[in-house]
N, C-alpha and C positions, 0 to 999 in steps of 0.2 A: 399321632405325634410321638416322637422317639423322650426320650429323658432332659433333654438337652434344647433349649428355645433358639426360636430365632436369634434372640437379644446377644445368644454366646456364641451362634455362627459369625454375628457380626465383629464382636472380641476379637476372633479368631484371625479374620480376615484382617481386621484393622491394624490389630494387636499384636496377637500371634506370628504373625506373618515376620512379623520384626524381628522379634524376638528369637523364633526358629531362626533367622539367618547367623545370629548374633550371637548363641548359644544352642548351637545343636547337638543335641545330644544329653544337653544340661532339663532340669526340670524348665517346663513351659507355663507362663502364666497361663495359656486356656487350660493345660492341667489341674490348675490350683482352681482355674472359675468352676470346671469339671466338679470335681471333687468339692468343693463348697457347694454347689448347687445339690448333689447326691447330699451334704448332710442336714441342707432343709429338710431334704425330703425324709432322709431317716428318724430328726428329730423335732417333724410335726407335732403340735398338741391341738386335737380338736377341741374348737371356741365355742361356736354353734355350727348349724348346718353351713356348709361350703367356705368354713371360715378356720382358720390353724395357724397356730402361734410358732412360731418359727426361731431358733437362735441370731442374735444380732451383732455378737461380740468373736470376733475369731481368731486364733495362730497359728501360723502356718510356721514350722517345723521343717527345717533345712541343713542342706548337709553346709559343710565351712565352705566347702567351692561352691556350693549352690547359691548359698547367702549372700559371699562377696562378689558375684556374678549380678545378683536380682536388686540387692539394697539399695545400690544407686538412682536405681529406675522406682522404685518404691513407692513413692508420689504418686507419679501418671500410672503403675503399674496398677497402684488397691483403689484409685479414682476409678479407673476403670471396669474394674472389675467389680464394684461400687455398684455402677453403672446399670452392670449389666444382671448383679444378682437382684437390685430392684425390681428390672425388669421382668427376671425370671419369676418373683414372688409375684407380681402381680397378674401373671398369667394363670400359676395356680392357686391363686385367691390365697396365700400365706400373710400375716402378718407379722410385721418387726415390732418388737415393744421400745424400739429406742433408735437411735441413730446406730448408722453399721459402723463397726469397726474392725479392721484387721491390720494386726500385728506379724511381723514377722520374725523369728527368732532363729539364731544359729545351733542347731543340736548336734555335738562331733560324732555320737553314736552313729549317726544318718547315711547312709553313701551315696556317694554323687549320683543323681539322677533318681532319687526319691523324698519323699516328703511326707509330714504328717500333718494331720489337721483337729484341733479340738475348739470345741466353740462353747457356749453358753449365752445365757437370756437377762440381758443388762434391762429393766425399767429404767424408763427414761425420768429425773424430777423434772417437775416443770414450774413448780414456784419454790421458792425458798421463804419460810415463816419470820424472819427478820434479816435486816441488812446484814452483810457481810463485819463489817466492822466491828459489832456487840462478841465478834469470835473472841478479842482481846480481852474483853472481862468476864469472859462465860466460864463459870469454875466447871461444867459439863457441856460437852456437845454430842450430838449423836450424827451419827455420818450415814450417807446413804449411797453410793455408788461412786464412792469416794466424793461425794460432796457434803462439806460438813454444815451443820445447823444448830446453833447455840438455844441452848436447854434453861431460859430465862423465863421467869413469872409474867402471866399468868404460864405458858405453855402453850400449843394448838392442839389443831388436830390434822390423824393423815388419815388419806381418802385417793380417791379417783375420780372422784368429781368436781366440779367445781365451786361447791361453798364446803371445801376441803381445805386448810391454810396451808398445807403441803401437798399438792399433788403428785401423784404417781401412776404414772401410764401401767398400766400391771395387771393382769382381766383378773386375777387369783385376790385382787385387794376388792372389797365394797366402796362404795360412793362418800359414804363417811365412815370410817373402819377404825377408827384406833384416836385415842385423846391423849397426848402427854400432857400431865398436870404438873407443873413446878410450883413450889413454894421457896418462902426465905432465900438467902443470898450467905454466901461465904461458908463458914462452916455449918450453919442453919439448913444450906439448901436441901429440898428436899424432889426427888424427880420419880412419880409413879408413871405408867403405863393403866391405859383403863380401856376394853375391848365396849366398841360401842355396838353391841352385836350384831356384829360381822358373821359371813356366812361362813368364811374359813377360820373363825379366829384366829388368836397371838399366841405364839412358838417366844418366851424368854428363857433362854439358856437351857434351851432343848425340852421346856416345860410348858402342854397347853396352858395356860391360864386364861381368868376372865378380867384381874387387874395385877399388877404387882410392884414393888419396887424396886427402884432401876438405879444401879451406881456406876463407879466406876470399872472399865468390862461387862457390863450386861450387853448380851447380843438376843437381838430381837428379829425374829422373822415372821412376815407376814408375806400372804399370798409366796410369790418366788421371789420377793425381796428381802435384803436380808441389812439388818440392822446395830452400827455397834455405838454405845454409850461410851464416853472416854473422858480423860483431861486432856486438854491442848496440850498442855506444859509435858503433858507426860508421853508425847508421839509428835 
């Protein structure tokens, strides 16, 4: 079997087929399915046997006629193509850490009829440690994949399993990997990190440690996730 699945003949056909009528000559969306399916495959990481972690977040990089040509269709065009890179991943046993997403952006460098592509590996959260609401009085939050989490007493913990009070789809994270401790309130507050020995440990501010403390900007990264401490008020 060639690089290319069934799943993108059928794009092609479906798809495709439209779209050449409609802009020939112009960049093709089975070019973009093309071309994103080449960069699973580039930027595979093996899991365990027959299993590899794959990018889930993409932008596709268009010339100004290219962009104001495809943008409209945009919708049905990344649904589709959506579609069909699932499909391609689970032929070759790839996994997604998250939901797919892709972006399209206008680049004036670009010339009509070529494009570029850059991705990376979004964790998916899948709980959040307290209601949305306590954001209003939380003198720190830490944010996680642009979803923010107020940094209130006692604190949780992050993980990837499930008696984790934050989970994170992420293979690079342990099961229970990481404690935020909070104390006091207002100017008292106090917010450490504390590494529940994890097999990758905790990256704060480009610094292994095994606890530390965490203010306003500390960035924390664990496994391929990455972490930042902040004030609401102040972003």
């Amino acid at each position: 079997m060639g690089i290319f699945s069934s799943a993108e003949k059928k794009l092609e056909s479906a798809v495709g087929g439209v779209f050449a009528r409609a802009f020939k000559g112009d960049v093709q969306p089975v070019e973009i399915t093309h071309k994103l399916c080449k960069e699973l495959d580039n930027k595979a990481q093996i899991l365990a046997r027959d299993k590899r972690l794959v990018p889930n977040n993409f932008l596709v990089s268009l010339s100004k006629h290219d962009y104001a040509r495809l943008f409209p269709y945009s919708k049905t065009m990344t649904a589709e193509i959506t579609a069909d890179l699932r499909e391609y991943a689970a032929e070759h046993e790839y996994i997604f850490n998250g939901p797919i997403s892709i972006q399209l952006e206008e680049r004036p460098d670009l010339p009509v009829g070529r494009f570029a592509v850059s991705s990376d590996t979004v964790a998916e959260v899948n709980q959040a440690p307290a209601a949305l609401g306590t954001l209003r009085t939380a003198n720190l939050v830490v944010e996680v994949n642009g979803v923010r989490h107020p940094l209130t007493p006692p604190g949780f913990t992050v993980g990837r399993g499930a008696d984790a009070d934050l989970r994170i789809n992420d293979p690079g994270i342990s099961r229970t990997h990481a404690q935020f401790v909070v104390t006091g309130t207002g100017a008292s507050l106090r917010v450490k990190i504390l590494d529940l020995h994890s097999t990758n440990g905790i990256l704060v501010d480009g610094r292994k440690v095994t606890e530390a403390e965490l203010g306003d900007g500390s960035r924390i990264d664990i496994g391929k996730t990455q972490m930042l401490v902040y004030a609401p008020s102040g972003g």
